[in-house]
C-alpha positions as CSV (number, residue, x, y, z in Angstrom):
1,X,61.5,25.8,83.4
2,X,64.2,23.2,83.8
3,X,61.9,21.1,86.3
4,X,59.2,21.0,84.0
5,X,61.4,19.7,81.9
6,X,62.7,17.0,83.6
7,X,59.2,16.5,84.9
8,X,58.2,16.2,81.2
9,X,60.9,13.7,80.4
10,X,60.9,11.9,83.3
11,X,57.1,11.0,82.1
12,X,58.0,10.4,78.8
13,X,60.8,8.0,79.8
14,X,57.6,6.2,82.4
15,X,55.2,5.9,79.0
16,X,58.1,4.3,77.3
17,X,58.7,1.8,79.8
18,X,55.4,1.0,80.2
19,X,54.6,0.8,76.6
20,X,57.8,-1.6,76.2
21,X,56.2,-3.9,78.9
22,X,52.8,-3.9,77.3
23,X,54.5,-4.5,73.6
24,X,56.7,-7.3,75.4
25,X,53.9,-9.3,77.3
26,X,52.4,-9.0,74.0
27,X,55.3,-10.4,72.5
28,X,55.5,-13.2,74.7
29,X,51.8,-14.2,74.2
30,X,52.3,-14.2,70.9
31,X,55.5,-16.4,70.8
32,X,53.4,-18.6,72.8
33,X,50.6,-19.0,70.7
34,X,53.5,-18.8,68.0
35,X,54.4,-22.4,69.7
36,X,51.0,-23.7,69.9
37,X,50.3,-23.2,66.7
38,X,53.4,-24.8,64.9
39,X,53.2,-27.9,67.5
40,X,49.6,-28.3,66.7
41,X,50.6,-28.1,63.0
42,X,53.4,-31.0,63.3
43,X,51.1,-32.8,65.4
44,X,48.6,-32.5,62.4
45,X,51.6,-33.0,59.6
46,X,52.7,-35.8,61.5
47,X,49.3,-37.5,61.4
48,X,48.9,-36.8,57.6
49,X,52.4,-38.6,57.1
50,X,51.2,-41.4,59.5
51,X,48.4,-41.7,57.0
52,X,50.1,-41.0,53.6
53,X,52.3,-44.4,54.4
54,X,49.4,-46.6,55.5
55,X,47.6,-45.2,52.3
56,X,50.7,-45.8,50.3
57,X,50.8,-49.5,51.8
58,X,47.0,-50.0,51.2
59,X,47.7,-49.1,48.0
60,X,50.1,-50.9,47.1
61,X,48.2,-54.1,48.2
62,X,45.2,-53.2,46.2
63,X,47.7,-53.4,43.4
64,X,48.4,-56.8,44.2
65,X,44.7,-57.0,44.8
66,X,44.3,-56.0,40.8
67,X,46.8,-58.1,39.3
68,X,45.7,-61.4,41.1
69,X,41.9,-60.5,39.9
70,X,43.0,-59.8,36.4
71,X,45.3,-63.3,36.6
72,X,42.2,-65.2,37.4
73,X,40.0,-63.3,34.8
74,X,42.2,-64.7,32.2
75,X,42.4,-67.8,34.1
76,X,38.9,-68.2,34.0
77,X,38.3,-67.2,30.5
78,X,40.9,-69.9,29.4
79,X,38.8,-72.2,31.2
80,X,35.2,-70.8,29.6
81,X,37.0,-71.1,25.7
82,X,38.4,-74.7,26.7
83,X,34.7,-75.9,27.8
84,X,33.0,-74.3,25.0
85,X,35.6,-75.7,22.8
86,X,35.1,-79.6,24.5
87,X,31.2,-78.9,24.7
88,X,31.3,-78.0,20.9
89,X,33.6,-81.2,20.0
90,X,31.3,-83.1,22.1
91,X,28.1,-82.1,20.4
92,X,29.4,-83.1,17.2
93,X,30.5,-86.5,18.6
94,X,27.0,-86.4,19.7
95,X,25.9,-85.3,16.2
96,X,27.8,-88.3,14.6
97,X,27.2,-90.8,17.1
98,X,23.2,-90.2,16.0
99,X,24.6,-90.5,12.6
100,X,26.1,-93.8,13.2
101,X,23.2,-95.0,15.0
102,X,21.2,-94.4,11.8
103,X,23.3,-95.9,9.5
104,X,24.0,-99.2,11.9
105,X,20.2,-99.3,12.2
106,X,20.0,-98.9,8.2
107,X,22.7,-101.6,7.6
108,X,21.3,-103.9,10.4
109,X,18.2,-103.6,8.3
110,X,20.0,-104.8,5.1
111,X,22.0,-107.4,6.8
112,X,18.2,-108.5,8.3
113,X,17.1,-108.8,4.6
114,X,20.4,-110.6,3.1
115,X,20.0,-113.2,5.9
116,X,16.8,-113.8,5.1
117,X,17.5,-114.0,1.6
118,X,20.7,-116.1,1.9
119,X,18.9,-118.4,4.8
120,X,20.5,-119.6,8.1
121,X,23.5,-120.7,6.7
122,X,25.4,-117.6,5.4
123,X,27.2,-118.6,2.5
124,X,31.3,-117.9,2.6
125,X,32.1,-116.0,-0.4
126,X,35.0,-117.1,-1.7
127,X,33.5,-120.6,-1.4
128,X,30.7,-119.3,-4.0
129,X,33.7,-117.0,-6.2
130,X,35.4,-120.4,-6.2
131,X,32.7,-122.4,-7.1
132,X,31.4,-120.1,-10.0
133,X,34.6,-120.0,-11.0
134,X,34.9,-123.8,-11.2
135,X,31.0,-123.8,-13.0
136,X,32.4,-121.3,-15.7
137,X,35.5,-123.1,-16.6
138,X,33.8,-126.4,-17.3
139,X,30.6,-124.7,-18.8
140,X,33.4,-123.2,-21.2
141,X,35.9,-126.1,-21.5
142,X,33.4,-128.7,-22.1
143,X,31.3,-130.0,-25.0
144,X,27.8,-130.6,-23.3
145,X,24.3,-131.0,-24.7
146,X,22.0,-128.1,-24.8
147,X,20.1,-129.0,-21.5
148,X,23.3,-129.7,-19.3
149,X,24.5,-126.2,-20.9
150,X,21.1,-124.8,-19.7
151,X,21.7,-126.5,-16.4
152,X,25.1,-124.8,-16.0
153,X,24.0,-121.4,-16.8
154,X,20.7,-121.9,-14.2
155,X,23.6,-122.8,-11.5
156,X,25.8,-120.7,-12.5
157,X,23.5,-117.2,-12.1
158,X,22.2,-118.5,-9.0
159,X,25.4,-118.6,-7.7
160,X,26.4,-115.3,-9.2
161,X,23.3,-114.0,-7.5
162,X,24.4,-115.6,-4.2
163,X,28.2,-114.3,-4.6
164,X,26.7,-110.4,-5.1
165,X,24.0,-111.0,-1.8
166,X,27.2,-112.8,0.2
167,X,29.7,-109.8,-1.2
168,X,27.5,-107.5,0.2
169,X,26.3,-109.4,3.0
170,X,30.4,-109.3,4.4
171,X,30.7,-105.9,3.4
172,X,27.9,-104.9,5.4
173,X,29.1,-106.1,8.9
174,X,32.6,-105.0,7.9
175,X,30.7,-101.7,7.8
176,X,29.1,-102.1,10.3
177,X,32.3,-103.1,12.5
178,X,33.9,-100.4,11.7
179,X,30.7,-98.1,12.8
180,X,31.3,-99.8,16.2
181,X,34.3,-99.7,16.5
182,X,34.3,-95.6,15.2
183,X,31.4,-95.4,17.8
184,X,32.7,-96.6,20.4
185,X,35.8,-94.8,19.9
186,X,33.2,-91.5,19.9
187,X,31.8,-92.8,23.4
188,X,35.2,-92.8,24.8
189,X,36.2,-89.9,23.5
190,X,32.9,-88.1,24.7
191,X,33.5,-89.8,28.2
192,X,36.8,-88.1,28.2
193,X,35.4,-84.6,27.2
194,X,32.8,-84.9,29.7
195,X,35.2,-85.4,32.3
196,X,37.1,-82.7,30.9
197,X,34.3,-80.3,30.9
198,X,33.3,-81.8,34.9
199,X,36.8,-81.1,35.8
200,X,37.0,-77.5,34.0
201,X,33.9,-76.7,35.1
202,X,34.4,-77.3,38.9
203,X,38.1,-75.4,38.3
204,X,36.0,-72.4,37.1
205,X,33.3,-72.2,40.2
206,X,36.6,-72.4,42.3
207,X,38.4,-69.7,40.5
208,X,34.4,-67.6,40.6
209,X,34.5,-68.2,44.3
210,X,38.0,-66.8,44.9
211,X,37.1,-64.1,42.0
212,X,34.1,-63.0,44.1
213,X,36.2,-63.2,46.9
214,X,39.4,-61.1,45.7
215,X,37.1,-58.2,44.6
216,X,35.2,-58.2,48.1
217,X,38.2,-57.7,49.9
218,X,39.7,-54.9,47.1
219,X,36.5,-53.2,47.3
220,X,36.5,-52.9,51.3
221,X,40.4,-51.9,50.6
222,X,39.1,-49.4,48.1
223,X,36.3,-48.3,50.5
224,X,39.1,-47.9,53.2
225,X,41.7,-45.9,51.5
226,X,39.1,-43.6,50.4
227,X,38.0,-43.2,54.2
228,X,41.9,-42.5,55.3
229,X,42.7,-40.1,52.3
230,X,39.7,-38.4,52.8
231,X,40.9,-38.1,56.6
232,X,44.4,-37.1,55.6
233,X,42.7,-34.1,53.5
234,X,40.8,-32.7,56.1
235,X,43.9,-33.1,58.7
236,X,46.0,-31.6,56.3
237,X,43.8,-28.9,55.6
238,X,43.3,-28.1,59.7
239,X,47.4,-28.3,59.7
240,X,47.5,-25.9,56.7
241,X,45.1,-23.3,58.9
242,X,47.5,-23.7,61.4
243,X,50.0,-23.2,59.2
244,X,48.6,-20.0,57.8
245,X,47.8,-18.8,61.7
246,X,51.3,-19.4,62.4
247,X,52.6,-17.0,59.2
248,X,50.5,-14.5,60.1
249,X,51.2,-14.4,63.9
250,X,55.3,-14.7,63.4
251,X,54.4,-11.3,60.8
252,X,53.0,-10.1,63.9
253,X,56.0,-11.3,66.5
254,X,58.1,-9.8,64.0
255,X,55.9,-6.4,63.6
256,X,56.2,-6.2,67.8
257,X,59.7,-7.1,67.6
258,X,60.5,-3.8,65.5
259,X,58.1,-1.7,67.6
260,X,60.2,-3.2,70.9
261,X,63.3,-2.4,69.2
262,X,61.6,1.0,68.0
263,X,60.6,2.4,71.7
264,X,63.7,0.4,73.1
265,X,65.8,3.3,71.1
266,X,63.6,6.0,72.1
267,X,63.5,4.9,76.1
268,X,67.4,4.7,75.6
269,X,67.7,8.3,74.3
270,X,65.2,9.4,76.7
271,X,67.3,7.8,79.7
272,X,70.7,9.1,78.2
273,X,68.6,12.6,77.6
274,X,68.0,12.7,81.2
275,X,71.3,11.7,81.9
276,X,72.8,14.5,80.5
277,X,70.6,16.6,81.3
278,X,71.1,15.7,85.3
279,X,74.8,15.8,84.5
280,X,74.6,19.5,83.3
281,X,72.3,20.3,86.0
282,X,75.1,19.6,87.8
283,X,77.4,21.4,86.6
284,X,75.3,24.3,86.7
285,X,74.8,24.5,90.2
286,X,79.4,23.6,90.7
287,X,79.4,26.9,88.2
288,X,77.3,28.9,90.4
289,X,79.3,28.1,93.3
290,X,82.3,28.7,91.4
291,X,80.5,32.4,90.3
292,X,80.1,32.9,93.8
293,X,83.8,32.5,94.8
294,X,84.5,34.8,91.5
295,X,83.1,37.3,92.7
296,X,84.1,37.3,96.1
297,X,87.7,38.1,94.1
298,X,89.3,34.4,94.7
299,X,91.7,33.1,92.9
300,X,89.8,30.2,90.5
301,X,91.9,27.1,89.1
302,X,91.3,26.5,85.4
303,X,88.9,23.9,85.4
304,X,86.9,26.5,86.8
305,X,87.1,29.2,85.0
306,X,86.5,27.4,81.7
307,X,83.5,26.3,84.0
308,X,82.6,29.6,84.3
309,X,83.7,30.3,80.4
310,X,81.1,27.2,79.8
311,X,78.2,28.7,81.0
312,X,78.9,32.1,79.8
313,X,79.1,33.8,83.1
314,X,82.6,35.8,82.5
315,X,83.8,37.3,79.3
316,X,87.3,35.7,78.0
């Protein structure tokens, strides 16, 4: 009975042993691919940071990108209010320039008829004021006969008549110097605008070109960081898998690791079991000898008898 026994333990202790190898080369492959996964993972997360701070830095420059685009906008504007502004001060220099134009042609059409009226010689008109002047005095000072009176006030109409065509002769081309002079203050100052307008203008299809050229290159930054974050999502999402394989394969390290610890315990006992169990065996077969020499009447020292006492084969 005691053999079967030990033969029964002894295979219990050889399916403990074996089962602790299988759960430990288990283990091992699983800390392995433990190791894989997490150095795939930091591989992964160490791409995704790689690509978070070249993002960052894109970004950054399509902020730069922004603000020089929205400088020029206003830039530009200014410059399309500052040309409407000379183009719509320069139309109305236009406007009055035709004005002028009409009224020099109007006065030049007066003067034409004055002239003609007053004859080559255009009388001065203080010379007439002066001699009317002189006419009326006399014709009022003086005692004359009714004809030479008639005489007087003949001369002296005329030259009234003369005086108002000569006043308004002068007046006229004082008019219409100052027209000229108003005009061709207009033409200078619509030469100036045009220039203005030119120069504007050109400033403007410079700032367009560098406008058009600014948003090409943010849009093909734009284009780009949508290309890397897109990238750095499906990297991160790969490292997060791996991530996920990891947790679940350390629950599993950790699940062998108790099981290991688990039959480690039971091989232990079983081992110590046998141990014991040898060790009484032992004993047994030193008490039977011991019996033996009992009953052939010799004298027994005390370890033996409490042998004997141990296994119950004498009465105290």
């Amino acid at each position: 009975m005691t053999e079967n026994n030990n033969h029964v333990e002894s295979l219990q202790t050889i399916n403990y042993k074996t089962e602790l190898q299988k759960l430990k080369k288990i283990l091992r492959e699983k800390e392995q691919e433990a190791l894989e996964y997490r150095a795939k993972r930091d591989e992964l997360n160490n791409e995704v940071k790689m690509l978070s701070l070249k993002i960052r830095k894109y970004r950054q420059q399509l902020a730069v990108y922004r603000s020089q685009i929205s400088e020029i906008i206003e830039e530009k504007n200014k410059l399309i209010e500052n040309i409407r502004l000379f183009k719509e001060q320069k139309n109305k220099i236009t406007e009055r320039l035709a004005e002028i134009r009409q009224q020099l042609q109007e006065k030049r059409e007066k003067l034409k008829n004055i002239r003609a009226m007053l004859g080559r010689r255009i009388p001065n008109a203080e010379e007439l004021a002066s001699k009317l002047e002189k006419l009326e005095w006399e014709y009022q000072t003086r005692a004359m006969p009714l004809e030479e009176e008639k005489i007087y006030v003949e001369r002296m109409e005329r030259l009234e008549k003369l005086l108002v065509k000569a006043r308004l002769y002068e007046k006229l081309k004082e008019e219409v110097a100052k027209l000229r002079e108003e005009a061709s203050n207009l033409i200078s100052q619509r030469k100036d605008l045009v220039e203005k307008i030119t120069e504007y203008s050109q400033n403007y299809l410079s700032l367009k070109e560098t406008l058009t050229k600014l948003k090409s290159e943010r849009d093909t930054l734009k284009s780009e960081i949508e290309k890397l974050t897109k990238e750095r999502d499906k990297i991160r999402e790969t490292a997060n898998t791996y991530h996920q394989k990891l947790l679940e394969v350390n629950q599993e390290i950790k699940r062998l690791q108790e099981e290991i610890e688990k039959i480690a315990i039971l091989l232990k006992a079983s081992q110590l079991s046998k141990i014991i169990e040898e060790r009484r065996r032992s004993k047994m077969m030193k008490a039977k000898e011991v019996y033996e020499k009992y009953k052939r009447g010799e004298k027994l020292t005390f370890d033996e008898f409490k042998l004997l006492l141990e296994f119950n084969m004498v009465k105290p």
